[in-house]
C-alpha positions as CSV (number, residue, x, y, z in Angstrom):
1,X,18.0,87.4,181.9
2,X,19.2,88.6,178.1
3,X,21.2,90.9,177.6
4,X,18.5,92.9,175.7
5,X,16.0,92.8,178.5
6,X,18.8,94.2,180.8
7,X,18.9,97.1,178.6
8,X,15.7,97.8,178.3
9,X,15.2,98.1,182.1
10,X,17.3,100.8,182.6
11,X,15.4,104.0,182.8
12,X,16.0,108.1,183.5
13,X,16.3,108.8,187.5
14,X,14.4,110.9,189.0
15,X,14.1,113.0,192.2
16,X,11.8,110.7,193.7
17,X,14.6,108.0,193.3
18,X,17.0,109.7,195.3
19,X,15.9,107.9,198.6
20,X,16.7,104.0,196.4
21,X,19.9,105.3,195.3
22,X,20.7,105.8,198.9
23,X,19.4,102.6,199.9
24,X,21.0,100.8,197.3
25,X,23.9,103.0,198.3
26,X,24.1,102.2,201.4
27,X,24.2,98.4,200.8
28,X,26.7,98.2,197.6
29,X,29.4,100.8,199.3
30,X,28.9,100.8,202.3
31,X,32.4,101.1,203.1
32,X,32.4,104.6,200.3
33,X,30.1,106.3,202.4
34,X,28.2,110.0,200.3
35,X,25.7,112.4,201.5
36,X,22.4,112.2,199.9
37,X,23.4,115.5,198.6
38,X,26.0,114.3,196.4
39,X,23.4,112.1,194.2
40,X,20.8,114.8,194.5
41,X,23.7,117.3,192.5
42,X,24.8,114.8,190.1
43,X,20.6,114.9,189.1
44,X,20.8,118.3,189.1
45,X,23.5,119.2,187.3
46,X,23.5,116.0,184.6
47,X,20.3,113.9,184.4
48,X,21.7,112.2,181.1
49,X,23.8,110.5,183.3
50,X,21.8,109.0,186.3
51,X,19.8,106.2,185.3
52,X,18.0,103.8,187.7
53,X,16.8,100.0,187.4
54,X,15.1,97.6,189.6
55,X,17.8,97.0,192.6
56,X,20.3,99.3,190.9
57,X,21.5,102.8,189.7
58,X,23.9,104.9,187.8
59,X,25.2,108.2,188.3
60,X,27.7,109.6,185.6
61,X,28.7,113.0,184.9
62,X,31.4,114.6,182.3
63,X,34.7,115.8,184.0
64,X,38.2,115.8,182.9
65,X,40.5,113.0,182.0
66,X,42.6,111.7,185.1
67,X,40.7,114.6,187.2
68,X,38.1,112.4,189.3
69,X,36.4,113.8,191.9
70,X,36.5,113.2,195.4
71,X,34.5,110.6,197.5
72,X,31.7,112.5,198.7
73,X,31.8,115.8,197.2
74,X,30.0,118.0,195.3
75,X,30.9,119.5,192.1
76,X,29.4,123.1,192.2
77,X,29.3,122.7,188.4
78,X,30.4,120.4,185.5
79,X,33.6,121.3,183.9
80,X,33.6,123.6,180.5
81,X,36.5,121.6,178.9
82,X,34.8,118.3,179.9
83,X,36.8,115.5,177.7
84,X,35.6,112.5,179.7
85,X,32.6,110.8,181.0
86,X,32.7,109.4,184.7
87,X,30.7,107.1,185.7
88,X,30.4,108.0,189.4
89,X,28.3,104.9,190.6
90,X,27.2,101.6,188.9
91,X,25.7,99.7,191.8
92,X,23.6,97.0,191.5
93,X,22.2,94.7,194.5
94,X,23.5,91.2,195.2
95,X,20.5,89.6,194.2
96,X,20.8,91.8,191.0
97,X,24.6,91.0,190.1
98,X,25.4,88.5,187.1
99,X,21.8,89.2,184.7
100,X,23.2,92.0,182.2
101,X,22.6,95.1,183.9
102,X,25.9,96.1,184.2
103,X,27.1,95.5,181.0
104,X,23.4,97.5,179.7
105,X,24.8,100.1,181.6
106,X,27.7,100.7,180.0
107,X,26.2,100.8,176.6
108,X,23.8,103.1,178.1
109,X,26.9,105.2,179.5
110,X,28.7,105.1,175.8
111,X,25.4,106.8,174.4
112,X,25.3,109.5,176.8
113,X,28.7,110.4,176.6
114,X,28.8,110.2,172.5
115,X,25.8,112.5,172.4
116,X,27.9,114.9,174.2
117,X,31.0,114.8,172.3
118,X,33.0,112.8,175.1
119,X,35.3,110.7,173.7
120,X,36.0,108.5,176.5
121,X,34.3,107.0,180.1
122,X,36.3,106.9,183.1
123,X,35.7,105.7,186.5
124,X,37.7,104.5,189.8
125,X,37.3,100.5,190.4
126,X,36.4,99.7,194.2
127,X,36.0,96.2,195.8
128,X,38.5,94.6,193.4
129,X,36.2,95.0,190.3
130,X,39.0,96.1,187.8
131,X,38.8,92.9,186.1
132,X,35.3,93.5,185.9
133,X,35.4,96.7,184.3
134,X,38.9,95.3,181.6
135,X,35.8,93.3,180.0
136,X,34.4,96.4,178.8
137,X,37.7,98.4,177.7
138,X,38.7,99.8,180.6
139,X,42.7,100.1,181.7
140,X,44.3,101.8,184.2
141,X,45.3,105.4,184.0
142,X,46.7,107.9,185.8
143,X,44.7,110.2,188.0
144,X,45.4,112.9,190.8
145,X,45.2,112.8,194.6
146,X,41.4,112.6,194.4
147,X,41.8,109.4,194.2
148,X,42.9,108.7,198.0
149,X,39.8,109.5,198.7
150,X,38.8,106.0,197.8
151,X,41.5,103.9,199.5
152,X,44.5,102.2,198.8
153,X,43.3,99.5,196.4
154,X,41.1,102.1,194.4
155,X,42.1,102.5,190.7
156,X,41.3,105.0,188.1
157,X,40.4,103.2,184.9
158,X,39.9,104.6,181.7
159,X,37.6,103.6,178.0
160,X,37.3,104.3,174.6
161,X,33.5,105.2,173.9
């Protein structure tokens, strides 16, 4: 698939997409287990950030350099001195993998976060995908015990928008 079509399939989520992002979820990290509640307050509290597209989501939210948040938790509220964009979840199906979609969804995530002033995206690379996200920018950075959460071979990763 181009690279422009990928783009263009990504669209805004919605509540009634909540139940696909878990399925999808449940497939992609199955290993990074979060409550349905989690995705439901990342909608609710930044709907910039979640986007869905056939066989995939993403969920970003602004937060703090090098201050990721926990697997599986809520927020409560999005931080005032927010300097960073996080992109929570990209997940995309197997079937999915390897036609753009990915790479249209960090565009789309450079968008968001430069039409609200964040200067940077950040993330935390699972399932050995660091190498994935160095295409697009990302390096390793520092970040605090949040981290954990994720497991040993997690990494905090850091981009210019």
């Amino acid at each position: 698939m181009p690279d422009g079509r990928a783009a263009a399939i990504w669209r805004p989520m919605m509540v009634a997409d909540l139940p696909e992002v878990g399925r999808i979820a449940a497939v992609v990290h199955a290993d990074f287990f979060e409550r349905p509640a989690v995705f439901a307050e990342r909608l609710a509290l930044f709907a910039d950030g979640c986007l869905m597209a056939p066989g995939g989501y993403m969920v970003a939210h602004p937060t703090r350099a090098g201050a990721p948040p926990a697997l599986d938790s809520l927020l409560g509220a999005l931080p005032a001195a927010a300097d960073t964009l996080h992109l929570h979840d990209v997940a995309l199906l197997p079937a999915m993998q390897g036609r753009g979609l990915g790479a249209a969804a960090v565009r789309a995530a450079r968008v968001v976060a430069a039409r609200h002033g964040l200067p940077r995206l950040g993330l935390i690379a699972v399932h050995g995908t660091a190498a994935y996200w160095a295409r697009f920018g990302f390096v390793d950075a520092p970040a605090g015990a949040t981290l954990a959460s994720y497991g040993a071979d997690a990494r905090y990763m850091l981009a210019p928008v």
